[in-house]
C-alpha positions in Angstrom: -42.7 -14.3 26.3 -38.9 -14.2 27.4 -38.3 -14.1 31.1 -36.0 -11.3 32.1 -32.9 -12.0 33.5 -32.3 -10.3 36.9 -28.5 -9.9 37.6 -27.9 -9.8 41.8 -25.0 -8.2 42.9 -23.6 -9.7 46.4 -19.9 -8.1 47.6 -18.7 -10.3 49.9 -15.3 -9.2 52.6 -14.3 -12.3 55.5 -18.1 -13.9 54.8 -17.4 -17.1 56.1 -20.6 -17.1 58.4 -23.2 -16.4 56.3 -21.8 -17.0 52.4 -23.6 -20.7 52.2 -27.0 -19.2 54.1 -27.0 -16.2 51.5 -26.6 -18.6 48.4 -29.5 -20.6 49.9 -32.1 -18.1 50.6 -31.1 -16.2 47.2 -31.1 -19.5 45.2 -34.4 -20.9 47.0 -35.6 -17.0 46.0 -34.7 -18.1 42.6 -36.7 -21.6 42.3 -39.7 -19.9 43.9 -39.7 -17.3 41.0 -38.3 -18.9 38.3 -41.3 -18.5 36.0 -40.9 -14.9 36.2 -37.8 -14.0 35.5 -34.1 -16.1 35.9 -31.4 -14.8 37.7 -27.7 -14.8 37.5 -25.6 -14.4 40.7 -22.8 -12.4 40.7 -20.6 -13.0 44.1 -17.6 -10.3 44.8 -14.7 -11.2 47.0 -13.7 -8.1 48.4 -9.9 -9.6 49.4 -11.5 -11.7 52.2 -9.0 -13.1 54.6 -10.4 -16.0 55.3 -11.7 -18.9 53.4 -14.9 -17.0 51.6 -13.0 -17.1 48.5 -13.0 -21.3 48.8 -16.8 -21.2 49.3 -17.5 -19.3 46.8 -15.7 -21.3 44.4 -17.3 -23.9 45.3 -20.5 -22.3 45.1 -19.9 -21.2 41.4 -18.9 -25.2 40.8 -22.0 -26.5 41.6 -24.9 -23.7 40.5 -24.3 -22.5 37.0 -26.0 -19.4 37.8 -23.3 -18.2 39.9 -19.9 -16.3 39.2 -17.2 -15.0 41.5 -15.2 -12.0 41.2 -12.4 -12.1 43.0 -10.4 -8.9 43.9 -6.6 -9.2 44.3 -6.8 -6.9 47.4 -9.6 -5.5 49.4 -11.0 -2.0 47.8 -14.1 -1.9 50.0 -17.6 -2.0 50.3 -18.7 0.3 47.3 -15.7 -0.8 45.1 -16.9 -4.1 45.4 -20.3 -3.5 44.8 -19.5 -1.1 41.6 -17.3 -4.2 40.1 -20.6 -6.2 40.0 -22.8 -4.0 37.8 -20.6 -3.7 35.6 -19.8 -7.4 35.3 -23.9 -7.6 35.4 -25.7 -9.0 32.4 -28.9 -8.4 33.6 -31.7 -6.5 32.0 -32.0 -5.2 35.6 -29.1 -5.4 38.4 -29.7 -5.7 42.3 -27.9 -4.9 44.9 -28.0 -6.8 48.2 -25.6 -7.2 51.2 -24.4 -11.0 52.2 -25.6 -10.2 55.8 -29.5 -11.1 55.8 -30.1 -8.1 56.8 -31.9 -7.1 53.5 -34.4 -9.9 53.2 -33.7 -11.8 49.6 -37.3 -12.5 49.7 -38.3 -9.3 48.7 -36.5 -8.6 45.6 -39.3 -10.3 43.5 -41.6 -7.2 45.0 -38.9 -4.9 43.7 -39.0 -7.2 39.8 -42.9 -6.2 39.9 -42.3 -2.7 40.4 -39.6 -2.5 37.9 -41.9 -4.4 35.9 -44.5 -1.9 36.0 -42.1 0.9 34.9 -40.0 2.1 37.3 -36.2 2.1 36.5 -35.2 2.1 40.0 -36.8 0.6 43.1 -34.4 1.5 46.0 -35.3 -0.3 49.6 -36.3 2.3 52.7 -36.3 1.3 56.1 -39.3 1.0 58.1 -37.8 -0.6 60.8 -34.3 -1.5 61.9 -34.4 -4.9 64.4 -31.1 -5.3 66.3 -29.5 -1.7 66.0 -28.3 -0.3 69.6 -29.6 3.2 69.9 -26.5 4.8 68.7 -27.1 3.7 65.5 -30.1 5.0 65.0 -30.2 8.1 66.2 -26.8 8.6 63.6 -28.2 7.3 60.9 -31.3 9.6 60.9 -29.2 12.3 61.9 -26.6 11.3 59.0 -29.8 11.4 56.6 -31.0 14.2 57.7 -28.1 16.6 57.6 -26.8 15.1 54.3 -30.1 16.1 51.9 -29.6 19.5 53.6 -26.1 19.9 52.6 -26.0 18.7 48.8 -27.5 19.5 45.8 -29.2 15.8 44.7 -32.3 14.7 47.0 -30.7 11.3 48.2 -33.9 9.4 49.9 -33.6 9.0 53.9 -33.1 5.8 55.5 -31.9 4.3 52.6 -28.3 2.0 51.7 -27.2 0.1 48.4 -30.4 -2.3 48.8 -32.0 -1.7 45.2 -32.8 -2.8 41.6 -31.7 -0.8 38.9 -32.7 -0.9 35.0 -30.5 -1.2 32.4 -30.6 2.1 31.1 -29.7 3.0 34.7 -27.0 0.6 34.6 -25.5 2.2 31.6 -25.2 5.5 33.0 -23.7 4.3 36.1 -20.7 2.3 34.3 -20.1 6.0 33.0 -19.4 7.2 36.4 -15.6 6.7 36.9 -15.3 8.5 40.3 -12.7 7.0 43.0 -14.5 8.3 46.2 -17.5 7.0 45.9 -21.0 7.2 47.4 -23.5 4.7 45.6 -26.7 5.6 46.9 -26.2 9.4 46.0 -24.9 8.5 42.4 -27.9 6.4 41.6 -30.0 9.6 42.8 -28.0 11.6 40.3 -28.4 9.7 37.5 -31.9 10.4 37.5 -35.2 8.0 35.6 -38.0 7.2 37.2 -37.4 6.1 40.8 -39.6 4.5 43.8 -39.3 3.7 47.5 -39.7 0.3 48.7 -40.4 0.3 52.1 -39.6 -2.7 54.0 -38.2 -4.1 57.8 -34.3 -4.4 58.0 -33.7 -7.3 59.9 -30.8 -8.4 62.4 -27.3 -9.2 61.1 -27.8 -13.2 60.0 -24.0 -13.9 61.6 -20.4 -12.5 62.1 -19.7 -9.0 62.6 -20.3 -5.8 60.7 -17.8 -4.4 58.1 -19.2 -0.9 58.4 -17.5 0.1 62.1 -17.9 4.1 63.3 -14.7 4.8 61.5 -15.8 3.4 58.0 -19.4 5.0 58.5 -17.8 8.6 58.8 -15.7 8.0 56.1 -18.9 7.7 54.0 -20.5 10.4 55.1 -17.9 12.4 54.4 -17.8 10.9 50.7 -21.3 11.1 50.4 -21.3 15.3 51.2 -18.0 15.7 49.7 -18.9 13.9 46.5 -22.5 15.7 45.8 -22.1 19.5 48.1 -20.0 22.6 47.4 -21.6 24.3 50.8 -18.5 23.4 52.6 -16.4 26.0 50.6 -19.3 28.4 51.2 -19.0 28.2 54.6 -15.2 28.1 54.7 -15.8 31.8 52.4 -18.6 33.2 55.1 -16.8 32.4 57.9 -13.7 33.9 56.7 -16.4 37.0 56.0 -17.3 37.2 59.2 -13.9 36.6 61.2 -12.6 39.3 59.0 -15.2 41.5 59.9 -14.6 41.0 63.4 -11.1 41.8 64.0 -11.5 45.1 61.6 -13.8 46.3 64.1 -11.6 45.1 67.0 -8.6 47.0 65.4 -10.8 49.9 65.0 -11.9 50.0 68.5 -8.6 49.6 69.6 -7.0 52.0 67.6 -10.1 54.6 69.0 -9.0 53.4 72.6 -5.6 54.2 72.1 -6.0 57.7 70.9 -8.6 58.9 73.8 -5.3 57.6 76.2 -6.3 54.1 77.5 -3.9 51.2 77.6 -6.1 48.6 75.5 -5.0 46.0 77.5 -8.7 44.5 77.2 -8.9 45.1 74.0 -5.5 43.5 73.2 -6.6 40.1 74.8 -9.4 40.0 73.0 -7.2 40.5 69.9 -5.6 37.7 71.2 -8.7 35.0 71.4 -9.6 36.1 67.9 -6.5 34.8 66.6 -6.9 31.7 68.2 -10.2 31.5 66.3 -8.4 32.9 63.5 -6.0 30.3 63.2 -8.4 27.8 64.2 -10.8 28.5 61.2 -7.9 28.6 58.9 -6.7 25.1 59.9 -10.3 23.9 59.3 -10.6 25.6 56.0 -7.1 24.4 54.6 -8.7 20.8 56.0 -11.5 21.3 53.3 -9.6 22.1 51.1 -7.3 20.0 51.4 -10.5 16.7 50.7 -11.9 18.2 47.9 -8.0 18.5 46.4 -7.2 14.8 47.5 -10.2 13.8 45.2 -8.9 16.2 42.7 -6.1 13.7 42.7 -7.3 10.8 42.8 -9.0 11.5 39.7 -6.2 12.8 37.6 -3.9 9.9 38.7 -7.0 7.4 36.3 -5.9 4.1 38.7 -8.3 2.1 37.9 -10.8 1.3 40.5 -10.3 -2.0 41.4 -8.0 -4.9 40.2 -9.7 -8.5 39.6 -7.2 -11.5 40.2 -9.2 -14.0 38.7 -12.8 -14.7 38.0 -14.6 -18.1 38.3 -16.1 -20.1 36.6 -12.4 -20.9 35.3 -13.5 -21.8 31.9 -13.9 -18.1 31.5 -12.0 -16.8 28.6 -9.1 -14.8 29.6 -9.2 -11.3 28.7 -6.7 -9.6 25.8 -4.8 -6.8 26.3 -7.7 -4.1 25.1 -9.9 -5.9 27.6 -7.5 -5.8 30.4 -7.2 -1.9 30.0 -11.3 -1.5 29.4 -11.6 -2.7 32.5 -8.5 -0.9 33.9 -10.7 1.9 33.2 -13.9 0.8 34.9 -15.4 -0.7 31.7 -18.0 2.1 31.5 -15.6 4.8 30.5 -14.1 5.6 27.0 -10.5 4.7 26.6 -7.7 7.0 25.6 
């Protein structure tokens, strides 16, 4: 019988600290496994700024299982990780961050499970060891308040930790979209998925990539990219502020007729414009996301650019080749 090959996806941005300790707990993974299935690692250079790029060429010199992508600028976390499936050759893909902080160890579990039908096996916290309280609390909240605002049931306490089937794999490279939000386009896509339930562990070395400024930004992709309830709300409050000042004016107008000044109701007039105005700037705000995405996918950039992939006896690609993956590979050219 044919061992399947398992394609692992690692992006990797200023990984200096922890690239050669990744590579030997995923390759060690690898030899303790290898009569189950054989594995092919597929390392993503994110336009690191230090020498990550240097180890991972040497990596991909010495272990012919390895090959580096490497980005000619940095396009992020879920850029990086969406160049790797669809460079994947795999009959399944997983993805795992170069921290440590998703065990290697365990993909194996997540290969049995696949093995026994699922198409995706996606990794849910149990624990998180070494997250400050901040964190936590956010992230459940983040969770929480997400699968209340869109329309796809995106499993809590989960990130891009996951195996994916081929046929999964496929639809994905289909999914062209510039803003994007991994975790809740997996969820879309549908098939047969399971939890994996396991204990995050503390960041192996270096610093996280993901500071408070990046994590909103997700969240806001991740609600923006799979809810409409924000125009709702923009509509109800305009409903209700609306409502509001008509029966203000009415009052007023009542007030003025039986003789009084309506000097109190004339403030008041006055704070509901300031929450007039104040709703209006919020809504154009909105608005104004859900048209920058507009945008961004009429401009058809591609999604990332690749300067150069190793192992450098790779063939280099003709011009139909370079637009196909101008165009994200998955997506039908013009």
């Amino acid at each position: 019988m044919t061992k399947p090959l398992i394609s692992i996806v690692v992006p990797m941005y200023n990984e200096h600290d922890v690239a050669r300790e990744c590579h030997r707990r995923l390759t060690q993974m690898l030899e303790d496994h290898r009569e189950t299935f054989a594995g092919e690692l597929l390392y993503v250079n994110d336009g690191s700024t230090d020498d990550t790029l240097d180890i991972l060429k040497e990596l991909a010199a010495t272990d012919e299982r390895v090959r580096v992508i490497g980005f000619a600028r940095n396009f992020g976390h879920q850029i990086a990780v969406t160049a790797g499936i669809h460079k994947a050759r795999g009959e399944a893909v997983a993805v795992i961050d170069a921290d440590l902080q998703d065990p290697p160890e365990l993909i194996p579990q997540m290969v049995v499970k696949w093995q026994e039908g699922w198409h995706v096996v996606y990794g849910q916290r149990e624990q998180r060891a070494g997250e400050t309280w901040f964190k936590l609390v956010t992230a459940k909240g983040f969770y929480r308040i997400l699968n209340r605002l869109t329309q796809v049931a995106i499993p809590m306490d989960t990130g891009d930790f996951r195996l994916m089937d081929r046929q999964v794999v496929e639809v994905f490279k289909n999914m062209p979209e510039h803003n994007r939000f991994l975790r809740g386009m997996v969820s879309w896509i549908g098939f047969r998925q399971t939890a994996f339930l396991y204990r995050r562990e503390e960041r192996f070395a270096g610093e996280s990539k993901y500071p408070l400024s990046k994590m909103l930004q997700l969240a806001f992709d991740g609600i923006l990219s799979f809810s409409h309830k924000p125009v709702y709300w923009i509509r109800q409050a305009g409903l209700v502020v609306t409502g509001v000042a008509k029966v203000l004016l009415l009052v007023w107008v009542i007030a003025w007729l039986a003789g009084g000044d309506g000097h109190l109701f004339y403030t008041g007039g006055q704070s509901l414009l300031g929450v007039l105005l104040g709703v209006n700037l919020l809504a154009l705000g909105i608005l104004g996301e859900y048209l920058v995405r507009i945008y961004d996918e009429v401009r058809r950039r591609p999604l990332y650019t690749i300067q150069e992939e190793w192992p450098e006896a790779a063939r280099r690609p003709g011009p139909r080749e370079w637009e196909a993956r101008a165009f994200g590979e998955g997506e039908e050219l013009p």
